[in-house]
Each structure stands twice: as structure tokens, then as C-alpha cells.
VEXLUMLUM-658874 format. One line per field, with one value per residue (C-alpha): residue number from 1; residue in one letter; chain; x, y, z. Coordinates in pm, whole numbers. Last residue first. Layout:
BEGIN
num <- c(NUM,...)
residu <- c(A,...)
chaine <- c(A,...)
xx <- c(X,...)
yy <- c(Y,...)
zz <- c(Z,...)
END
This chain:
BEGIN
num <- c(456,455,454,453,452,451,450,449,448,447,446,445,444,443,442,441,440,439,438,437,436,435,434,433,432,431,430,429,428,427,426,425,424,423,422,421,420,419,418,417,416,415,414,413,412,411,410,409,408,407,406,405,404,403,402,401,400,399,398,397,396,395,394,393,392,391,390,389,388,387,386,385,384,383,382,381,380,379,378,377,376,375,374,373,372,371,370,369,368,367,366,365,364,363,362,361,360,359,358,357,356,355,354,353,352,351,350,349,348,347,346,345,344,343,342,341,340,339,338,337,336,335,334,333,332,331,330,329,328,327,326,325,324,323,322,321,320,319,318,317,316,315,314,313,312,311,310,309,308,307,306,305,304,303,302,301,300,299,298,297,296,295,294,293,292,291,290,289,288,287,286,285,284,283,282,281,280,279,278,277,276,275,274,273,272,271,270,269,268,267,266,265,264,263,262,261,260,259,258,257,256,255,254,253,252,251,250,249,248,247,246,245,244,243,242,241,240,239,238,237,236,235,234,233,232,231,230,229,228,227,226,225,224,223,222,221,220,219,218,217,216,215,214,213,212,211,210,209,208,207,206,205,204,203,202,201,200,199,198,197,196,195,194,193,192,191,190,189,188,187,186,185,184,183,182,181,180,179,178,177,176,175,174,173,172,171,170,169,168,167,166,165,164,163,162,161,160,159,158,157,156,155,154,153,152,151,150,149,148,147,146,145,144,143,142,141,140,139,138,137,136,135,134,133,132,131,130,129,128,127,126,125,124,123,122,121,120,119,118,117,116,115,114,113,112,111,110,109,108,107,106,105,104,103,102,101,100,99,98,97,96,95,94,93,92,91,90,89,88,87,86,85,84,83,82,81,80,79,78,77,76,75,74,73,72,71,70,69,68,67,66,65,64,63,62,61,60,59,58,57,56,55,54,53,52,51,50,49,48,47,46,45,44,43,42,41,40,39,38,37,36,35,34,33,32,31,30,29,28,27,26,25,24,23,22,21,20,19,18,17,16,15,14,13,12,11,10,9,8,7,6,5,4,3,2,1)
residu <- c(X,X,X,X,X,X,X,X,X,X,X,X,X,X,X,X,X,X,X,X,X,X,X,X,X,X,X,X,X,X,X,X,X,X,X,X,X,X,X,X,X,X,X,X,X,X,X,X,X,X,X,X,X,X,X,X,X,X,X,X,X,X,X,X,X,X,X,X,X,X,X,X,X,X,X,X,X,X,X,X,X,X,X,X,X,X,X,X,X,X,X,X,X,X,X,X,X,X,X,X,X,X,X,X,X,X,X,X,X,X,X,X,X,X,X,X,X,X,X,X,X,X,X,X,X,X,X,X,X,X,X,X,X,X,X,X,X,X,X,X,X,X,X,X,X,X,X,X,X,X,X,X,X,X,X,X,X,X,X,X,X,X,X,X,X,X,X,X,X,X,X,X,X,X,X,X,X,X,X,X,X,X,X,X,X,X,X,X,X,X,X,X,X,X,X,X,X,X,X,X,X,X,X,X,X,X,X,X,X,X,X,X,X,X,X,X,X,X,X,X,X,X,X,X,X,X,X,X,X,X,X,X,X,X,X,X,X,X,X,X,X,X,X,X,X,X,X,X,X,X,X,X,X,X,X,X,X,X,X,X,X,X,X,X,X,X,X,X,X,X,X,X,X,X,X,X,X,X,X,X,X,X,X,X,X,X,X,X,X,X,X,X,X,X,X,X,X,X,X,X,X,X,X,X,X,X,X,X,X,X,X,X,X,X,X,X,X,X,X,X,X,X,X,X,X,X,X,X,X,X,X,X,X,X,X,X,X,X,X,X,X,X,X,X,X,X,X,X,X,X,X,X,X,X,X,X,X,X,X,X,X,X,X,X,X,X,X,X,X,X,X,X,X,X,X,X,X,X,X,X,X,X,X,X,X,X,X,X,X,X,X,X,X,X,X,X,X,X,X,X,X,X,X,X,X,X,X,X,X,X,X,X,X,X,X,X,X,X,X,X,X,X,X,X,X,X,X,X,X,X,X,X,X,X,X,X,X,X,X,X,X,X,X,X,X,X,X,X,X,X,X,X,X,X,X,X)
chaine <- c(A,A,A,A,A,A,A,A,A,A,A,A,A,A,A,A,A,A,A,A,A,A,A,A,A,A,A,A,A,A,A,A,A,A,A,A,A,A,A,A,A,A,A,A,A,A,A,A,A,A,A,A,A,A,A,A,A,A,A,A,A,A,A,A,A,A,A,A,A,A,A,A,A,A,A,A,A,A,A,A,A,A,A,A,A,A,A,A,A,A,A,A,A,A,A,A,A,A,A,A,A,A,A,A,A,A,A,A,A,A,A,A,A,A,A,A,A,A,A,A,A,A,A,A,A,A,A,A,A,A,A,A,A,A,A,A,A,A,A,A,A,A,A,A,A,A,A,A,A,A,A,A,A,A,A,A,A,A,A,A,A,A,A,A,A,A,A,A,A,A,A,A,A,A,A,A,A,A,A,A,A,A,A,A,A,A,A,A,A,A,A,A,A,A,A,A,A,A,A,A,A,A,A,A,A,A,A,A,A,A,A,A,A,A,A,A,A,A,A,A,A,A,A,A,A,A,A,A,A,A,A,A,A,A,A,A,A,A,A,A,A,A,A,A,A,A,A,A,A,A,A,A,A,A,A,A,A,A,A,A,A,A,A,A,A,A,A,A,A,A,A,A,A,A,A,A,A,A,A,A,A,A,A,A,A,A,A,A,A,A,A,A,A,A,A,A,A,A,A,A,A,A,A,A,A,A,A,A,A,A,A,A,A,A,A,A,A,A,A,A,A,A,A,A,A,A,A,A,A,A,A,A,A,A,A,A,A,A,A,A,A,A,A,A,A,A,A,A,A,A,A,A,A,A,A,A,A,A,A,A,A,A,A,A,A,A,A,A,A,A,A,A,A,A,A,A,A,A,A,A,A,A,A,A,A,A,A,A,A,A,A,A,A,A,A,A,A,A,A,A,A,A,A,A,A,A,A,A,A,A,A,A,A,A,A,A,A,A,A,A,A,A,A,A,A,A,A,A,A,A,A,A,A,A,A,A,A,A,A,A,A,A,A,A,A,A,A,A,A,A,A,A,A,A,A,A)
xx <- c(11326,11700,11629,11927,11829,12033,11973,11722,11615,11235,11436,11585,11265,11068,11361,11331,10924,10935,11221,10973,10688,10845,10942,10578,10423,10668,10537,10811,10910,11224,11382,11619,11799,12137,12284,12584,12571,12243,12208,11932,11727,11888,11610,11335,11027,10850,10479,10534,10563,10777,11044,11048,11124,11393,11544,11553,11685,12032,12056,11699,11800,11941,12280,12488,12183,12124,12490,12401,12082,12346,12717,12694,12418,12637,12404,12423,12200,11974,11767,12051,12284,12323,12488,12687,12832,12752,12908,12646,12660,12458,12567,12336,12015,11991,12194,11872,11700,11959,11935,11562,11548,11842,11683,11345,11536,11722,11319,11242,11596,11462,11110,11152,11293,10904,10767,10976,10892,10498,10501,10723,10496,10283,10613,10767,10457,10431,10806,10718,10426,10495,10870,11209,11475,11440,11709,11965,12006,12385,12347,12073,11843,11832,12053,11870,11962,11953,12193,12002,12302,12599,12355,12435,12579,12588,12356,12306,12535,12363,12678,12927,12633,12549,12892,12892,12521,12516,12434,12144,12111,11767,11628,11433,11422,11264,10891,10881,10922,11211,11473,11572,11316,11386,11783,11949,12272,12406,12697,12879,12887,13012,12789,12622,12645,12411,12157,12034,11788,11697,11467,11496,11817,11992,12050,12149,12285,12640,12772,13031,13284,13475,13880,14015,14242,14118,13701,13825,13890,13631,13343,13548,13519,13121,13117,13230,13119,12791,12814,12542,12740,12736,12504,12760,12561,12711,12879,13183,13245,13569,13586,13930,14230,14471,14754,15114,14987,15118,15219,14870,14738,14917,14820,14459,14481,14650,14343,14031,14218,14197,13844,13749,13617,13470,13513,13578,13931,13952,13866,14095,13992,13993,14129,13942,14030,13899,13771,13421,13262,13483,13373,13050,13113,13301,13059,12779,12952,12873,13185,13248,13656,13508,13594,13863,13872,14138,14191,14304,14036,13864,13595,13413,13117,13095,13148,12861,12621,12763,12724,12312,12241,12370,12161,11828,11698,11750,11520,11701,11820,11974,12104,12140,11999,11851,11478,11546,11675,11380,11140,11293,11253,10890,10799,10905,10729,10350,10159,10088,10437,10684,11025,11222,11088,11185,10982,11130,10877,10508,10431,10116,10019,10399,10365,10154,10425,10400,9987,10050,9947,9654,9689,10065,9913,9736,10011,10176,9904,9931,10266,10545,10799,11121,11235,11194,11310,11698,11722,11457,11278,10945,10619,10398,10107,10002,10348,10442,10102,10306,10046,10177,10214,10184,9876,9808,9801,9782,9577,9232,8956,9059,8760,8522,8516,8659,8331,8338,8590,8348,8119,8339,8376,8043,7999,8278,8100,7764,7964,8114,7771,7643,7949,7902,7588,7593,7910,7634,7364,7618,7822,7862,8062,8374,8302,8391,8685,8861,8496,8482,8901,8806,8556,8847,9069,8737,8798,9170,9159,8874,9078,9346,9125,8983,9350,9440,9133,9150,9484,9734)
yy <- c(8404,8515,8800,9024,9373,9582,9945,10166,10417,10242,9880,10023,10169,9851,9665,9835,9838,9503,9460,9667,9514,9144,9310,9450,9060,8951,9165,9424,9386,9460,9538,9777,10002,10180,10432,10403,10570,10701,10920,11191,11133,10912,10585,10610,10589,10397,10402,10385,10745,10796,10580,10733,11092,10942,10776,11099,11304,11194,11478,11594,11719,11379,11322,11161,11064,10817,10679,10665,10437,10165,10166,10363,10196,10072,9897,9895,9653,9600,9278,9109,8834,8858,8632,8827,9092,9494,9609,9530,9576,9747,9787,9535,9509,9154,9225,9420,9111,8923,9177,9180,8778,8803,9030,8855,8559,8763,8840,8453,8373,8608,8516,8379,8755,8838,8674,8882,9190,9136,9084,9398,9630,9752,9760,9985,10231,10230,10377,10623,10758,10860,10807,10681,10766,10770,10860,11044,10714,10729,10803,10560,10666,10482,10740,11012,11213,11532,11694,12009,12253,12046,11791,11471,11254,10865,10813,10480,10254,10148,10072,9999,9769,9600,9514,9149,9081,9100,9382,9530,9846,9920,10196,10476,10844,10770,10590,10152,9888,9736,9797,10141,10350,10086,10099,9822,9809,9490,9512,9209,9032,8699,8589,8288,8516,8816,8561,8782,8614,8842,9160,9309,9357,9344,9648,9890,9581,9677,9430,9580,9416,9423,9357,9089,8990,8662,8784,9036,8772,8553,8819,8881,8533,8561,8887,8809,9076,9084,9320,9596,9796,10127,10093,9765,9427,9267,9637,9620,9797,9686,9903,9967,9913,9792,10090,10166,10368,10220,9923,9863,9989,9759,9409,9495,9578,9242,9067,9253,9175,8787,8859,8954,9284,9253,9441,9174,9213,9247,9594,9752,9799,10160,10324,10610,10752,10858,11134,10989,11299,11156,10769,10852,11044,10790,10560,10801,10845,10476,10202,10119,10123,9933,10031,10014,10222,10380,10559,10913,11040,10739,10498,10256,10461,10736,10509,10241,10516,10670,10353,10328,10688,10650,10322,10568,10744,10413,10123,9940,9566,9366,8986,8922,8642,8906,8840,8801,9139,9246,9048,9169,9541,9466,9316,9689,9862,9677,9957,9954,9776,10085,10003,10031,10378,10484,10652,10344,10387,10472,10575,10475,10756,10782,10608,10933,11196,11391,11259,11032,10719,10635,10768,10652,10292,10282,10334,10085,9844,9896,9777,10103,10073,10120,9809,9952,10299,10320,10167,10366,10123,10291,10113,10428,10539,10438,10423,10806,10897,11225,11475,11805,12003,12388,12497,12244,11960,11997,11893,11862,11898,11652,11644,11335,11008,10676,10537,10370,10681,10938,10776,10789,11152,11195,10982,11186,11521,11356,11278,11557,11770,11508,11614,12003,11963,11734,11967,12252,12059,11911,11583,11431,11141,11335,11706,11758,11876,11545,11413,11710,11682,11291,11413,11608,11336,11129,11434,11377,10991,11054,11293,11037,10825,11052,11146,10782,10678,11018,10939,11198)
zz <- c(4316,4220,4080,3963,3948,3710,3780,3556,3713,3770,3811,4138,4255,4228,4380,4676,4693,4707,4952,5193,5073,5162,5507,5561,5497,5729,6013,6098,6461,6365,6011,6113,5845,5862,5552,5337,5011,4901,5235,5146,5474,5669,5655,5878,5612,5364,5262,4896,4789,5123,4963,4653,4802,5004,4739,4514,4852,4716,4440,4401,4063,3992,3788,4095,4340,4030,4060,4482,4417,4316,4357,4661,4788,5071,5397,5736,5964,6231,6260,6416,6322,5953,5692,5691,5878,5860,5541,5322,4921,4658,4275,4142,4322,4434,4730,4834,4841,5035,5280,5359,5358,5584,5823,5776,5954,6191,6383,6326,6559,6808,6891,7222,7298,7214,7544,7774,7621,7550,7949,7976,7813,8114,8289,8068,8016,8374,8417,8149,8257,8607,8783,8592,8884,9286,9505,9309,9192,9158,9552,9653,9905,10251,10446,10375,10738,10869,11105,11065,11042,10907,10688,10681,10413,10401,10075,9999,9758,9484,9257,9523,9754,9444,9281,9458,9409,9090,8851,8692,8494,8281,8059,8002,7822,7634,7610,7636,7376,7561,7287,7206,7459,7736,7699,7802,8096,8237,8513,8606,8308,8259,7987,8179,8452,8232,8038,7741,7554,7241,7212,7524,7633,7282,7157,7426,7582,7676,7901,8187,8286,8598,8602,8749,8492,8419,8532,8225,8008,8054,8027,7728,7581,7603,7521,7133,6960,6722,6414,6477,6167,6450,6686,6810,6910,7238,7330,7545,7870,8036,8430,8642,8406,8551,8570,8485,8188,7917,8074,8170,7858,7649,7870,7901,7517,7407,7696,7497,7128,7258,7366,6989,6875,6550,6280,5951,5988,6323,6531,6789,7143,7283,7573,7690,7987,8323,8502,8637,8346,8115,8158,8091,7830,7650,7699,7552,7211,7141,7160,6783,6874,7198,7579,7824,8113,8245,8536,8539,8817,8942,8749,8974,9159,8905,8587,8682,8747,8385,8221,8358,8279,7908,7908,7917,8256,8476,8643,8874,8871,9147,9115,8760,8517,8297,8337,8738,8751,8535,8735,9060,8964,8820,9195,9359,9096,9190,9162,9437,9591,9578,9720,9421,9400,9742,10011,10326,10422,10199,9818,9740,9486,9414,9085,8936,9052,8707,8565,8245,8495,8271,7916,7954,8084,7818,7513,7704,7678,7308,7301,7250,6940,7082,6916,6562,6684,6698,6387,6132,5904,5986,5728,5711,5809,6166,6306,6159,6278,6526,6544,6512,6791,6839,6876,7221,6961,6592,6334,6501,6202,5938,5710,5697,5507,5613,5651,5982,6132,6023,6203,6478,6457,6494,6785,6969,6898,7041,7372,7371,7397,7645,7855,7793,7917,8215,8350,8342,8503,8800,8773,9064,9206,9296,9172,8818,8704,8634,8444,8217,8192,8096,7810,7637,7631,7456,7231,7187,7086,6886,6675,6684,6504,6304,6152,6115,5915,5711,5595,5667)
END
């Protein structure tokens, strides 16, 4: 690790250290003892900031609670992986998890009607309006990850046999969803160049309904696919399904964000994003909004009472199980939402060094992309099959070569020891990373000896 990083995180810890002084201390004393030990800390912290000023210095913390390493992967290297690039927390995020890290931390101020959405210090209760407002929807609540957001839609609009219709790159986590409501899967086919169009949407309506004698109760289509991230048409399919009735649910694992996503210009009636995928914000957390005809089903209250005590909890939310994301991580998200909102203006800059990055690699003989083109998001998948695979062929690292050449340079989040097809994300990258990223491609393509075609 490079000294720089490791003292910094060492500083990090000790000034840690100097807040459990302070925690254990009595409130607005600090006797003789505590005085020691906190003069003594601070001394240990200056030393390890001189250490930080002249990069010099032996690492002296190296793991965390004696089992933990540190985690500098953002601090060291330049992370290409997909289902991190957006999930990349602000530095006021990284504050407010020093801050509120403590369990039950939101529920300091926690009064009637005791529900999260409710909570106005911190100010929770105005974040769930922004968000809603953010996405052009009615109601919004804060969710465990999307997968927590498609199964509260599944529960309250999925029942036993029905089916659902979903996307043939739908992610595993849709299906499941729509398991655990006991209903089934009914894919949409792919077009030629694999995207799901709203005219396929309305031929698969129309075949599941005769085969099964049922509408199909729920539509969930992803905008951008995890798979190729090849952009679908929801626009039509928000038609379609408002044609046939049928609700629709926008899949925004990978959108919501880091692009605009206007939810009744689209049609949608249910949103979900995922906060650790695209909001810049810890896992597990996301976001589900809907309008204000679904509300009541979705967030329904609890109507239950119990046979002995005849109690009564009739203002939490079933799917909710009354409150979700509390402490740390629901702070982290609204501490980054400002940066959030503001970087979705930045969209059409963040495709831009997608291209640049792909049409780069095209240079490399041999290499292809089978995500569409030009591109559309900053995630893509790429075939090296017929270019750092032929090495993987006769190397005795096999595919782990590119791998090992990547991390030389700084580079990491690819599939370890995939030559062939692999996914990449160039997102929120500065431009000056992205050109060392194609750099450093074409530097290890020319060192075994593929064909690089330069067209700078």
C-alpha cells in the first residue's frame, strides 16, 4: 500500500481512537487520567501526520479489529468494476458514516407517529419528498437494495400463479421476487441487436394471456440491462402496459441516480434504484417510489391485532416492516444526494468517455463490443477473445496475465482471469483516468504483440 494511503487511514483510526477518549469520558470533563491518554494521542496523531507530509514512515495499523484489512482499493488504484463506479460514496458521505455510524442513530428524535418517513431531525421525512420529487413520482421510501423494492412491489401485486412479465436480461433478483409472491416468470424475447422493444412487450402480453388464461398482473423492465447495459425502450412500454392495463414497473438499478429519470413522463408506476449501485451511498440501500394511485397497495399499513393484547400498529407499513434503511447508511445517502442530483446533469459527458474508452479498445485488433454502439451508458461488455484471450492461450498465467498487468498499472475491477468477455464501467472516472485507462490497454496489447491500430 502506498505509504500516503496507509498513514492516512492510520490517522483516520487514531483520531477514532481519540473520539472513544472523548465517548468515555464524563459529559464536559475530562479527568487527569483521560487528560493523559488524550495528550498521548494527540502526539501519536501528529506523528503520523508527519509521516503523512513526507511520505515516509512504516505502516503500523494493517488491519482493523485483527481481522480486517483495510480496504484503499479507491485510493490506489483506478476501479473499472460495474456494479461499483456509481456506488462510489461522496466525501460527505464518508462523514456522515463517521457521524451517525452508531445502530439506532436516526431515531435520536424519533417522536408519533415512530416511523422513519416521519422523522424531521434529521431531516428524513424532507429527503423522502426530495427523492419522490427527484423522480417525478408521488411517494418514495427508502429500501434495503432494489431487490427489496421489486419484492415490496411483488408481495402486494403478485398472487399465487400469476404472471409477471419480465426481461430475457431481467437480473436474478426479479425472478426471486416474483417467486417468493408465487408467480411466474414470463420472459420477453430479445431483437436482433438485444433489445427489448414495446412491440415484443404487447406479442408477449398477448401469448401469455392465452397461455395461461391470465393478464398478467406486474411488467418489470430494466431501462439499462446488468447484463450488455443496452438501453430498452421504457418509454413505449410504459405505453403498452398503461394499453393493457397492466402496472409497470421501471427498473433503475442503473440509472436512478446517474441520468434524468422522469417516472410519468416514462409511464412508470413503480420506480426502484439501488443506492449502493448508483446513488453513491453504502449497501445495502436503495429507493422505490410510486404514484399516488399504487401508494395505499404498496405502503399499505398494518391492520393486524393481536388475539390476547388487542394491540394495535396500525400506522406501520407492511412491506416496510415498519421502518427500513436506519443509522449510517440512510445518512450516508442523504448526505450524498445533493452531489446526486447535480451529477445526473452530467450524463451525456459521463457516455462521452464511454465511447472514447471503447473506441480505443476497438483499436486493438482482435477485440470487439457486444453491448450497443455507439454507447449509451458508461457500462459496457467487451470480447477480448480475439485479442488478450490468444495470449491467455500459451501463457503460464493462463487468463490471469491481464489481470496481473492491469494491477501493475494501477488497474482493477475487471473479472479476474476473464480474457474473453468481461464488463467494465467507466463512471465517474476523471477524463484524465479514462485516457490512462485506454493507455495502459494498448500498452499491454503492443507488449504481446497484438496489432494496435491507432487512429489518433
Amino acid at each position: 500500500m502506498d505509504i500516503r494511503v496507509q498513514k492516512t487511514f492510520e490517522a483516520l483510526f487514531a483520531l477514532e481512537d481519540v473520539r472513544e477518549t472523548l465517548r468515555q469520558s464524563l459529559p464536559g470533563s475530562t479527568g487527569p487520567a483521560d487528560m493523559d491518554e488524550f495528550n498521548g494521542q494527540i502526539r501519536h496523531i501528529r506523528s503520523i501526520l508527519d509521516d503523512l507530509e513526507a511520505g515516509t514512515g512504516v505502516p503500523k495499523v494493517t488491519r482493523i479489529g485483527g481481522t480486517l484489512g483495510i480496504r484503499s482499493r479507491e485510493e490506489e488504484y483506478v476501479n473499472i468494476q460495474p456494479i461499483q463506479a456509481a456506488g462510489r460514496l461522496t466525501p460527505e458521505a464518508r462523514k456522515a458514516l463517521i457521524a451517525y455510524g452508531d445502530g439506532y442513530s436516526t431515531c435520536d428524535s424519533c417522536r408519533k407517529p415512530f416511523r422513519l418517513d416521519k422523522i424531521s431531525k434529521p431531516p428524513i421525512a424532507d429527503f423522502h419528498q426530495e427523492l419522490a420529487a427527484f423522480l417525478n413520482m408521488d411517494t418514495a421510501r427508502v429500501v434495503p437494495g432494489a431487490r427489496r423494492g421489486f419484492q415490496a412491489v411483488t408481495s402486494s401485486l403478485v398472487k399465487p400463479g400469476d404472471p409477471v412479465v419480465v426481461s430475457s436480461l431481467a437480473h436474478y433478483t426479479e425472478f426471486l421476487s416474483v417467486e417468493a409472491a408465487g408467480g411466474i416468470v414470463r420472459e420477453v424475447p430479445l431483437n436482433e441487436n438485444n433489445i427489448i422493444t414495446a412491440d415484443a412487450v404487447a406479442d408477449r402480453i398477448e401469448d401469455v394471456t392465452a397461455e395461461t388464461g391470465k393478464v398478467p398482473s406486474l411488467i418489470m423492465i430494466d431501462h439499462f440491462d446488468y447484463q450488455l447495459a443496452n438501453e430498452h425502450d421504457v418509454n413505449g412500454i410504459g405505453k403498452v402496459a398503461h394499453q393493457y392495463d397492466i402496472p409497470f414497473l421501471y427498473n433503475g438499478a442503473y440509472t436512478v441516480g446517474v441520468m434524468p429519470v422522469d417516472g410519468k413522463k416514462i409511464g412508470a408506476d413503480f420506480i426502484v434504484g439501488s443506492g449502493h449501485k448508483s446513488m453513491a451511498s453504502p449497501a445495502p440501500s436503495g429507493v422505490l417510489a410510486t404514484t399516488d394511485e399504487w401508494a395505499d397497495v404498496v405502503f399499505r399499513t398494518t391492520q393486524m391485532t393481536g388475539d390476547l393484547t388487542k394491540r394495535k400498529f396500525g400506522v406501520k407499513e407492511v412491506e416496510m416492516l415498519g421502518c427500513t434503511l436506519m443509522g449510517s447508511t440512510l445518512m450516508a445517502m442523504i448526505a450524498s444526494f445533493p452531489t446526486v442530483k447535480e451529477r445526473t446533469h452530467n450524463w451525456a459527458e459521463e457516455v462521452k468517455k464511454s465511447n472514447f474508452l471503447i473506441d480505443r479498445m476497438l483499436e486493438i485488433e482482435g477485440t470487439a463490443v457486444l453491448s450497443e454502439y455507439p454507447r449509451k451508458h458508461a457500462l459496457s461488455k467487451v470480447d477480448t477473445t480475439g485479442s488478450f484471450d490468444v495470449v491467455a492461450n500459451s501463457h503460464k498465467r493462463r487468463g490471469f496475465f491481464f489481470s496481473d498487468e492491469l494491477s501493475k498499472r494501477g488497474i482493477v475491477g475487471e473479472f479476474a482471469g476473464a480474457t474473453r468477455s468481461w464488463k467494465l464501467s467507466t463512471y465517474g472516472l476523471s477524463w484524465e483516468k479514462v485516457h490512462y485507462l485506454a493507455d495502459s490497454l494498448a500498452e499491454i496489447a503492443e507488449k504481446y504483440e497484438i496489432k494496435v491500430n491507432r487512429n489518433d
